[in-house]
C-alpha positions as CSV (number, residue, x, y, z in Angstrom):
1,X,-11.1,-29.8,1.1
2,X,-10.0,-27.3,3.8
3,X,-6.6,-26.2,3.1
4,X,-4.4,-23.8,5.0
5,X,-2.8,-20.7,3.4
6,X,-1.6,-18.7,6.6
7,X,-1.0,-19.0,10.3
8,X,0.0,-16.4,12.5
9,X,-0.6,-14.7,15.9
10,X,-0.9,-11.2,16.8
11,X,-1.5,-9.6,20.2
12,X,-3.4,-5.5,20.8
13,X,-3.6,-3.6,23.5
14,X,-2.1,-7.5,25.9
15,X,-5.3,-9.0,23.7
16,X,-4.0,-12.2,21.8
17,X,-5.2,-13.1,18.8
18,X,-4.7,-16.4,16.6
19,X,-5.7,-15.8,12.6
20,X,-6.0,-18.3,10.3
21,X,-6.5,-18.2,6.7
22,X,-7.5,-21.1,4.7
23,X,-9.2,-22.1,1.7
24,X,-12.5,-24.1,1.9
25,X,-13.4,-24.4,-1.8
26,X,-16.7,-26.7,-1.2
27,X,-17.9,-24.3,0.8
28,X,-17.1,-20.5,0.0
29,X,-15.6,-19.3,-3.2
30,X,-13.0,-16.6,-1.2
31,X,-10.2,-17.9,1.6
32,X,-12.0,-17.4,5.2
33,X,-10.1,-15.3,7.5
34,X,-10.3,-16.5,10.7
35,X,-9.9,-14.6,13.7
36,X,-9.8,-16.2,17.6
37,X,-9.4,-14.5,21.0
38,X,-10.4,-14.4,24.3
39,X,-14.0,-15.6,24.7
40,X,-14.9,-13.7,27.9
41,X,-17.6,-15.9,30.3
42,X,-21.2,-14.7,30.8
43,X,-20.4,-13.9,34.5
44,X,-17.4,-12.6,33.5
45,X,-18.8,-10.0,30.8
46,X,-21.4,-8.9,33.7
47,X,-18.7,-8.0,35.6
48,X,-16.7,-5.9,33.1
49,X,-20.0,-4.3,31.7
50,X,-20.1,-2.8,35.3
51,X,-16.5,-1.6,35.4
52,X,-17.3,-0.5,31.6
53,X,-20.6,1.7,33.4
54,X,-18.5,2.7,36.0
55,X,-15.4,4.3,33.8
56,X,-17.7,5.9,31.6
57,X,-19.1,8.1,34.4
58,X,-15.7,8.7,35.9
59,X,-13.9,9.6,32.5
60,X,-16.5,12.3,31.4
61,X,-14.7,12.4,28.1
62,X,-15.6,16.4,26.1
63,X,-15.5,16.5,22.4
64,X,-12.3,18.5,22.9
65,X,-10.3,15.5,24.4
66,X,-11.3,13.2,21.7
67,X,-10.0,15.7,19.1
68,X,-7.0,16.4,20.7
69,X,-4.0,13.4,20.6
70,X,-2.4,14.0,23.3
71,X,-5.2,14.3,25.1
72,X,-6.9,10.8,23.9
73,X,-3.6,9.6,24.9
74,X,-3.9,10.5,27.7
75,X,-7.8,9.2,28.2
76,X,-6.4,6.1,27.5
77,X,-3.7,6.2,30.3
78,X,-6.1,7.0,32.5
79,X,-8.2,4.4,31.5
80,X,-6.1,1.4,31.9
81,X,-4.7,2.7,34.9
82,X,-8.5,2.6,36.5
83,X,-9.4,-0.3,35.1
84,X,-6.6,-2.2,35.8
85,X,-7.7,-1.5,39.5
86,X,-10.9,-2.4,39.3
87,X,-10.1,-5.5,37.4
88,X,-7.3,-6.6,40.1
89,X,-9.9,-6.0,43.1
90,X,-12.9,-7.8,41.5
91,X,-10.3,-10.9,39.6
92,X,-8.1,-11.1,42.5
93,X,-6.8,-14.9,41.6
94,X,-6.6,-14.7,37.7
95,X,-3.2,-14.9,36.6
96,X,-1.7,-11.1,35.7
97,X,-1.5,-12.3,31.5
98,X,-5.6,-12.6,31.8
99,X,-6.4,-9.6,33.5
100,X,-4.2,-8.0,31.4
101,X,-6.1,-9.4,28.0
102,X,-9.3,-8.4,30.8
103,X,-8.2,-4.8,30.4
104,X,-7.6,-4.8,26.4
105,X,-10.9,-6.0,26.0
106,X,-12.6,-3.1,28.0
107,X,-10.5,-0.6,26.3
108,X,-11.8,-2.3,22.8
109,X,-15.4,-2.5,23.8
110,X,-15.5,1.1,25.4
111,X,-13.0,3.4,23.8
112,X,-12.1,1.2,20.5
113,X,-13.9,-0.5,17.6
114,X,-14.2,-3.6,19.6
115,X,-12.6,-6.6,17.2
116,X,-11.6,-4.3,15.0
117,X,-8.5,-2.9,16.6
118,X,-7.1,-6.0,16.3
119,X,-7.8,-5.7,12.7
120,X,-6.4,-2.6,12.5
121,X,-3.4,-3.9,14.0
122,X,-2.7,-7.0,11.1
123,X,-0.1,-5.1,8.8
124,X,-1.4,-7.8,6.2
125,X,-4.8,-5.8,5.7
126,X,-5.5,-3.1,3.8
127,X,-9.3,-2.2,4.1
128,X,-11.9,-3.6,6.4
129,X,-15.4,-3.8,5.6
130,X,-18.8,-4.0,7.2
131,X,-21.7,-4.5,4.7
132,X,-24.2,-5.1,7.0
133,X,-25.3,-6.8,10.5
134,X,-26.3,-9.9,8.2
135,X,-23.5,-10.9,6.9
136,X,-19.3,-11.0,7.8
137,X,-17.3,-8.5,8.0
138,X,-14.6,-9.0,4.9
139,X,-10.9,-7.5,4.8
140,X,-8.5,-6.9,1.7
141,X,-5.2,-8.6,2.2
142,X,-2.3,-7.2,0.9
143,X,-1.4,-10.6,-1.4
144,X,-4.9,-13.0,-1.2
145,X,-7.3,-9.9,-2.1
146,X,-10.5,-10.0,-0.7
147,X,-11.4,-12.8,2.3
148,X,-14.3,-13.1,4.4
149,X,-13.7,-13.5,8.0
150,X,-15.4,-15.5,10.8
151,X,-16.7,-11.6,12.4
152,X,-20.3,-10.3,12.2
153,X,-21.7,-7.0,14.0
154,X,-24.7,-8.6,16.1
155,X,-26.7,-5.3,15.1
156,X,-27.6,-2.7,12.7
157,X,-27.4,0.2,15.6
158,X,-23.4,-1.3,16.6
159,X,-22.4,-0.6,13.1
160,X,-24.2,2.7,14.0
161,X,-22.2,3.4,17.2
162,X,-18.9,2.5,15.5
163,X,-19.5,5.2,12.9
164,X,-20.3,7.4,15.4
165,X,-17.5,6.6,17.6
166,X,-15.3,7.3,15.0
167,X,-17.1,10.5,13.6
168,X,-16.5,12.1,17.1
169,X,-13.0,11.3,17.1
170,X,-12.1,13.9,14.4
171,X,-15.2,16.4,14.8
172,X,-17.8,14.3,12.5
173,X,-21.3,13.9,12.8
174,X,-23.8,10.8,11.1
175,X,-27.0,11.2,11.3
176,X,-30.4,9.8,9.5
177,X,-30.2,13.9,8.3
178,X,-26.5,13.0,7.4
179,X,-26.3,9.5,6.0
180,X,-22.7,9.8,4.4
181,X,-19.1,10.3,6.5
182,X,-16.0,10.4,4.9
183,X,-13.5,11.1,7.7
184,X,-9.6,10.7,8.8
185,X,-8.4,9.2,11.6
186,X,-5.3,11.1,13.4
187,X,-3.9,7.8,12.6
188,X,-4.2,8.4,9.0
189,X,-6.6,5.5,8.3
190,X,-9.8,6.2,6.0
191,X,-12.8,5.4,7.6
192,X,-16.4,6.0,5.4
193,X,-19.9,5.2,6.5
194,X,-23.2,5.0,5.3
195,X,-26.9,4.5,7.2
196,X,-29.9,2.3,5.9
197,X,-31.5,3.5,3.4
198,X,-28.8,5.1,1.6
199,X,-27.3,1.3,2.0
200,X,-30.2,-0.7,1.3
201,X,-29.5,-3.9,2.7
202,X,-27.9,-2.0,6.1
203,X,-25.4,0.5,8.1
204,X,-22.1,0.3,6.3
205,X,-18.7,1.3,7.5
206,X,-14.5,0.6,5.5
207,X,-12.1,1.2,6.8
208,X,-8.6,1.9,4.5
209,X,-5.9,1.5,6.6
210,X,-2.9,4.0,6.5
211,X,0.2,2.1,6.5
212,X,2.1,1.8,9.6
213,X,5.6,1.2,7.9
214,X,5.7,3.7,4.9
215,X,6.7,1.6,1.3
216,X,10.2,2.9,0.7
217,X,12.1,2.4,-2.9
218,X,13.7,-0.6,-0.9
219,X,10.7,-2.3,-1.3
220,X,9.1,-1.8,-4.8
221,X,12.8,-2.6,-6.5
222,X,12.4,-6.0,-4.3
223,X,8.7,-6.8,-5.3
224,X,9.4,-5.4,-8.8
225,X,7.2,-2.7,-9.1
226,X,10.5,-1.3,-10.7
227,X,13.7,-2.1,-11.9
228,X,16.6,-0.5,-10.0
229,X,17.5,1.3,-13.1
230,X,14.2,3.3,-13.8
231,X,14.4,4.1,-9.8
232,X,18.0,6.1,-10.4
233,X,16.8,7.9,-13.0
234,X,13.9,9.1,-10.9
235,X,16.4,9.8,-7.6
236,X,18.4,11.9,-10.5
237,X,15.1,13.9,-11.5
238,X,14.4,14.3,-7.8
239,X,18.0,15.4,-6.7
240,X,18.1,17.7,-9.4
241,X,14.5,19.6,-9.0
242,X,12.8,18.4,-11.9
243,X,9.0,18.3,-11.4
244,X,7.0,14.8,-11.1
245,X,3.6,13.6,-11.2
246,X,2.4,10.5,-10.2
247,X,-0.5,8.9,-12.0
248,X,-2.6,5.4,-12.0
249,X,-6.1,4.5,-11.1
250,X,-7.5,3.9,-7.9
251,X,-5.5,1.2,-5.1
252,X,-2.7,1.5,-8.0
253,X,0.0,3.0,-5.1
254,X,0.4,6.4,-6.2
255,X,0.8,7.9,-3.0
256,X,2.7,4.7,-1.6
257,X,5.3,5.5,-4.1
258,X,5.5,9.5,-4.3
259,X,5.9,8.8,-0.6
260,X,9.1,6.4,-1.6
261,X,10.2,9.3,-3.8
262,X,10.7,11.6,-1.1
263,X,13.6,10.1,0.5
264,X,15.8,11.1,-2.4
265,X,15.1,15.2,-1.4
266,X,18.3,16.6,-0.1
267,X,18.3,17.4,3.4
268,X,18.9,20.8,3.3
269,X,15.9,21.6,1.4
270,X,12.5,22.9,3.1
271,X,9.6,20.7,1.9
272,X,5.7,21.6,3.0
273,X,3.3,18.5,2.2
274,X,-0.6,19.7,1.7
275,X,-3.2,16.4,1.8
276,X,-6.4,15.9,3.2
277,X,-5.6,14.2,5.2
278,X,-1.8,12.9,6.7
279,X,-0.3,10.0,4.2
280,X,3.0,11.0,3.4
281,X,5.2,10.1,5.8
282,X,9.0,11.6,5.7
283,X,12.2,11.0,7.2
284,X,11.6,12.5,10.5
285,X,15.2,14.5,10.2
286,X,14.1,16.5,6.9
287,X,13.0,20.2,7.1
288,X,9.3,19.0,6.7
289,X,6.0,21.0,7.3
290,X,2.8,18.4,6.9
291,X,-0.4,20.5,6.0
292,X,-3.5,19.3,6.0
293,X,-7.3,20.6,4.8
294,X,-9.9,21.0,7.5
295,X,-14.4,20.0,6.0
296,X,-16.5,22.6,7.3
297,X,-18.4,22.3,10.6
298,X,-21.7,21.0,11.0
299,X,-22.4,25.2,10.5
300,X,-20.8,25.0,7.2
301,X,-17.8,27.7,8.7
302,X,-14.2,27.1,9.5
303,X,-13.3,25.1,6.3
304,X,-9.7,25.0,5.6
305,X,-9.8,24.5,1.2
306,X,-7.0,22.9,-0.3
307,X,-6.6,26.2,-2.4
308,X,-6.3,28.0,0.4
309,X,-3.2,26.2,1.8
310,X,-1.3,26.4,-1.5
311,X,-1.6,29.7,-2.2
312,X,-0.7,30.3,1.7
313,X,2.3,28.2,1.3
314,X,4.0,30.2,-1.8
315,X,4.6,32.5,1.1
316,X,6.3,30.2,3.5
317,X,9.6,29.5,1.2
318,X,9.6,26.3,0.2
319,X,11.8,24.3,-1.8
320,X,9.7,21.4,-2.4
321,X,6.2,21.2,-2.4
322,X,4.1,18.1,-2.2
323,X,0.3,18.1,-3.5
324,X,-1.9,15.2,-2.5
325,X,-3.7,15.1,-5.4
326,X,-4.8,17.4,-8.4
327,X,-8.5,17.4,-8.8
328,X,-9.9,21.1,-10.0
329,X,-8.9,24.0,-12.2
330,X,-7.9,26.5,-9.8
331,X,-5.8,24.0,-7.7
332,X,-3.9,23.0,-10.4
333,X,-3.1,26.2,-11.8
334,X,-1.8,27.4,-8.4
335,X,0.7,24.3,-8.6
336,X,1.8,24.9,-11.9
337,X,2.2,28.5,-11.2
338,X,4.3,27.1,-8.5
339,X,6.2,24.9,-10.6
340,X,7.2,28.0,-13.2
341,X,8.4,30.6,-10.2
342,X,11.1,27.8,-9.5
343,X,9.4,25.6,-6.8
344,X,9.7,21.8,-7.5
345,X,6.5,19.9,-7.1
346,X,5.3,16.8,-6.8
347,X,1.7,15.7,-7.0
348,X,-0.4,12.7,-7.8
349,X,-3.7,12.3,-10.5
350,X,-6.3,9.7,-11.1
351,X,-4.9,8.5,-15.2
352,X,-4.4,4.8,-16.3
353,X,-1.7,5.7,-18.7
354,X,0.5,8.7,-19.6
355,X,-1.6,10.2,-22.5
356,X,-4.6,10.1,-20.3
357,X,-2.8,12.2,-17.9
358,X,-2.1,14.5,-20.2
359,X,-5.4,14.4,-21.5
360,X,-7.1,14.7,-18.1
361,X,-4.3,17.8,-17.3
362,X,-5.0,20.1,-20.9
363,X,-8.7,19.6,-20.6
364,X,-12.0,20.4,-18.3
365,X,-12.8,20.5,-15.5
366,X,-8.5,20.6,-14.4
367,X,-7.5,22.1,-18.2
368,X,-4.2,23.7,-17.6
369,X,-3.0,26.1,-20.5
370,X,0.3,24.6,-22.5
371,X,2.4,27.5,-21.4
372,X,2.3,26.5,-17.8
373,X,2.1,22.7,-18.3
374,X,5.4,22.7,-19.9
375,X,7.0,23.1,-16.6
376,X,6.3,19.7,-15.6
377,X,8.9,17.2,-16.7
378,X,7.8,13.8,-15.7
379,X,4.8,11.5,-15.4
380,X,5.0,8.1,-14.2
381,X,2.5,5.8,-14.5
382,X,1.3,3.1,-11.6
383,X,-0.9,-0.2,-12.4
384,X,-2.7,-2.5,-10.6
385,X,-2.9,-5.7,-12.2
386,X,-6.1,-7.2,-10.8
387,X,-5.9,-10.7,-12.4
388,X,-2.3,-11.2,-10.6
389,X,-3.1,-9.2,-7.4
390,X,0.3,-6.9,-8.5
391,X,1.2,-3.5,-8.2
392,X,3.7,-2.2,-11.0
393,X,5.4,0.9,-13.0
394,X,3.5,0.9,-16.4
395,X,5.3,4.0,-18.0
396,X,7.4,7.0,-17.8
397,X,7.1,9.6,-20.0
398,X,8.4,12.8,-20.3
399,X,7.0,16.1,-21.4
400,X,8.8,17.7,-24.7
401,X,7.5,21.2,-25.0
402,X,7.6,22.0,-29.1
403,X,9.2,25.5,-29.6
404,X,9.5,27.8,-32.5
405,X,5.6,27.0,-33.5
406,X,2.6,29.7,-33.3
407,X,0.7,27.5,-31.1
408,X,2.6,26.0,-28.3
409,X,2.4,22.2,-28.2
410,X,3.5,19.7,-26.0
411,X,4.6,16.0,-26.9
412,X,5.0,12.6,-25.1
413,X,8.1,10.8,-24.8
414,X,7.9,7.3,-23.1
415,X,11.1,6.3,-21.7
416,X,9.9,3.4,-19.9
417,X,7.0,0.8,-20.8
418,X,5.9,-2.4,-18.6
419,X,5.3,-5.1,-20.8
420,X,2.5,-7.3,-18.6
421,X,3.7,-10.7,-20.7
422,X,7.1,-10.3,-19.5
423,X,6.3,-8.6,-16.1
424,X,9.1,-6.6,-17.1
425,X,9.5,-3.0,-17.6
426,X,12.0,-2.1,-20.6
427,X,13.5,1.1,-22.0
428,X,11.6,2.4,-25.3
429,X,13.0,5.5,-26.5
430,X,16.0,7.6,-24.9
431,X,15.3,10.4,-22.5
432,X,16.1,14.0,-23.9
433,X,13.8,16.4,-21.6
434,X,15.2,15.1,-18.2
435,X,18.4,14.6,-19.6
436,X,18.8,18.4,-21.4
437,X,17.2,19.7,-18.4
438,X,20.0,18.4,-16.0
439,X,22.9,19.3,-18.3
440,X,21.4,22.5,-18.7
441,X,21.0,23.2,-14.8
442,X,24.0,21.3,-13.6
443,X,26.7,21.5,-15.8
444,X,27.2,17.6,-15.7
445,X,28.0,15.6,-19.3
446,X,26.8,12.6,-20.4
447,X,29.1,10.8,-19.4
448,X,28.8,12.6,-15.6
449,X,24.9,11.6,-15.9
450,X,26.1,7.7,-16.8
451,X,28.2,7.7,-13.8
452,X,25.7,9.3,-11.6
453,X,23.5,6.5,-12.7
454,X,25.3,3.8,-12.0
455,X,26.3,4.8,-8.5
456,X,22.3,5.1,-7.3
457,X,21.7,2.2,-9.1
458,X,24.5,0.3,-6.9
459,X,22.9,1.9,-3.6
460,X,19.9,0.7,-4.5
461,X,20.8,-2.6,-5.4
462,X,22.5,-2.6,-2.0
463,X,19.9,-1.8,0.0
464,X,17.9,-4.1,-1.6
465,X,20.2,-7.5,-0.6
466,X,20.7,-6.2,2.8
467,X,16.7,-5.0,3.0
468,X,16.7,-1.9,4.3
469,X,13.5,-1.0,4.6
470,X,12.8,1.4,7.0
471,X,12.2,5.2,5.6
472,X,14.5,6.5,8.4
473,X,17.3,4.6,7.7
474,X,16.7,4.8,4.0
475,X,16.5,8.3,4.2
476,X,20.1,8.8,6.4
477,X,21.6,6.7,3.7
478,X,20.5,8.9,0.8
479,X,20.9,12.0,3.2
480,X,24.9,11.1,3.8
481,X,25.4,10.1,-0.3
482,X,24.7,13.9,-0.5
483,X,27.1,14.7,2.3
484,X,29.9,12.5,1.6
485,X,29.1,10.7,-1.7
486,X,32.9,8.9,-1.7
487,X,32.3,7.3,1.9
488,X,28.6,5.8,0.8
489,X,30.4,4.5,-2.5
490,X,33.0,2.6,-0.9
491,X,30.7,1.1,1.6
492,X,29.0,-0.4,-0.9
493,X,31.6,-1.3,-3.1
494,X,32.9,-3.3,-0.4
495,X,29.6,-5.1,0.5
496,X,30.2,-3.3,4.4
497,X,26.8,-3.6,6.0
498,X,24.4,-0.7,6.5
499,X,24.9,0.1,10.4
500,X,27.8,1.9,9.1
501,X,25.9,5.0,7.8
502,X,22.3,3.9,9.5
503,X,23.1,3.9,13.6
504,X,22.2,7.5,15.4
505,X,24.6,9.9,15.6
């Protein structure tokens, strides 16, 4: 029996869209997503496939444009400003809300994805998928998992031309010389292809979307991927320059959450990012400098190696530095070196638990020598439990450097374990790296540490009940604690509501 799950209506670019996602057990073992809009007329389409002709000869688009954003931007102005001509003096009598939708559907079908950018647009999705031309397009939602929707490429050469479409956009070529493209929107989003017969049953193209609203701590205390006493004591170990990195396995939300992380960096402290390609997203107000790694050119010259960047940006005084992700040997000891000339660093690494990061981090192909590992202080651990479609915090451990033996040894201290039966993350042993480190660097006392503690633990609690979400305002919050920690107390003592630190000054 067909049974609804979700109902809601989304409109791109004046396009509106009705989705629809239901259950229909007798028929498909995965909810259908369902996706209706505009059904444009046969006479209809032959008049917009001439206006379509008509703008491609007048736009003359060069490979330069399409790199550049503000030019596409502008491409796109121009676009919809021509079009919207055309589409008046050929529709004089259709209301202004359908040649409107007229125009959104042009700018889909000749500088877009066609129904995809109203994919794109459905904050619920995480990844969209075309398998082939036989067969639907499927999406991964962010709480159902995987659905099939009601969308099929009519052809093997469209999922061709959307490759290719999005292959120029940043520079990238796919040929039947050059089967595979891994590429990066300049919106962030992942897009990979492959041709038939590499993909044996057809042209494939996903499609991981980069999230429009970055997670902030906000939200993972609220969905309990943490309890708001494990996130103090990682604001502490952030505030105070200890070094972090973030491990799980793949779709676990390791960058989601170092992302969340970096709203507790002091204002006044320079931080460079280096990714390949743009996912962290900062408070805009913070002294911030995105890098990003640049794939040869079809010549094999120009590449921009990770390597390259963090060896460059030892020289461009940083405070914090942010590494995507540590893959090889020479990377990684760059970043540790980095770590033990006083930088603070935060990176992520591909481990299901904390003993396989250390594992993966002492040995080949990454093997890092003792000496320099014992710089980091903390690993925490991210899980994806499959079975319950959840995302949590499985373990924080801490790095205990052994001294006064020949061979220099380094232990593991779990602070924090999630126990899946309980969906609840406990405390297992008490901290003493983090905790030594901060006395030693700060001065505070226990006691001072307790009381620190507990006041992030109240902010966080209070920005969870009045869900404050956004990594702007989150950020100003944490930004003023620094600056006047007495005012931000008070406020939330007395329950006031956010507006009070959040509104622009």
């Amino acid at each position: 029996m067909k049974r609804t799950i979700d109902k809601y209506k989304l409109v791109v670019n004046n396009v509106p869209a009705d989705i629809t996602i239901y259950a229909d057990p007798d028929k498909e073992y995965v909810p259908i997503y369902e996706l209706i809009f505009p059904i444009i007329e046969p006479a209809t389409e032959a008049v917009l496939d001439s206006i379509r002709e008509k703008m491609v000869e007048e736009l003359e688009i060069r490979p330069a444009e399409i790199l550049n954003p503000e030019e596409a931007k502008k491409i796109k102005e121009k676009f919809i400003e021509r079009t919207t001509t055309m589409v008046k003096e050929r529709f004089p009598n259709l209301p202004e809300e359908k040649q409107k939708a007229l125009i959104g559907l042009l700018f889909h079908q000749s500088l877009g994805l066609g129904p995809i950018e109203i994919l794109l647009q459905d904050r619920n999705l995480e990844e969209i998928v075309i398998n082939s031309s036989k067969e639907p397009m499927w999406v991964y939602h962010i709480k159902l998992g995987w659905l099939k929707t009601n969308l099929t490429v009519y052809s093997e050469d469209q999922i061709y031309n959307y490759a290719a479409s999005v292959g120029r956009r940043v520079g990238e070529q796919i040929t039947n010389l050059n089967p595979l493209m891994d590429a990066y929107l300049t919106t962030g989003d992942r897009t990979n292809a492959t041709l038939f017969p590499i993909s044996s049953r057809g042209n494939t193209l996903t499609i991981r979307k980069f999230a429009r609203r970055p997670w902030t701590m906000t939200d993972f205390i609220e969905m309990n991927t943490l309890s708001s006493d494990v996130a103090a004591l990682l604001w502490l170990a952030i505030q105070y320059e200890l070094n972090i990195v973030i491990a799980g396995g793949t779709a676990s939300g390791k960058t989601s959450f170092l992302n969340s992380l970096t709203c507790f960096i002091p204002p006044n402290h320079r931080i460079l990012s280096i990714e390949d390609t743009r996912e962290i997203q900062l408070p805009y107000f913070l002294h911030w400098i995105p890098l990003t790694t640049r794939p040869p050119n079809p010549e094999g010259k120009g590449e921009v190696t990770m390597l390259q960047i963090m060896i460059n940006s030892l020289r461009m005084r940083p405070d914090r530095m942010i590494v995507g992700e540590i893959r090889r040997s020479k990377e990684a000891e760059v970043l540790f070196e980095a770590i033990n000339t006083g930088h603070s660093v935060y990176s992520t690494l591909h481990a299901n638990t904390a003993e396989e990061a250390f594992r993966r981090l002492v040995n080949p192909p990454i093997g890092i020598p003792s000496a320099l590992l014992g710089g980091l202080q903390l690993v925490v651990v991210m899980h994806r439990d499959r079975r319950k479609n959840i995302r949590r915090v499985l373990q924080i451990a801490e790095l205990i450097p052994s001294s006064g033996l020949k061979e220099a040894r380094i232990d593991l201290n779990i602070i924090f374990q999630w126990i899946a039966a309980e969906d609840k993350i406990v405390s297992l042993s008490k901290s003493y790296r983090v905790m030594n480190d901060i006395k030693l660097y700060t001065g505070m006392t226990e006691k001072d540490i307790d009381k620190d503690l507990k006041d992030k633990r109240d902010i966080l609690e209070w920005l969870v009940k009045n869900k404050v979400k956004d990594i702007n305002e989150v950020g100003r919050i944490i930004s003023e604690y620094y600056r006047n920690p007495d005012m931000v107390l008070n406020i939330v003592k007395k329950g006031t509501r956010p507006h009070k630190i959040t509104k622009k000054k």
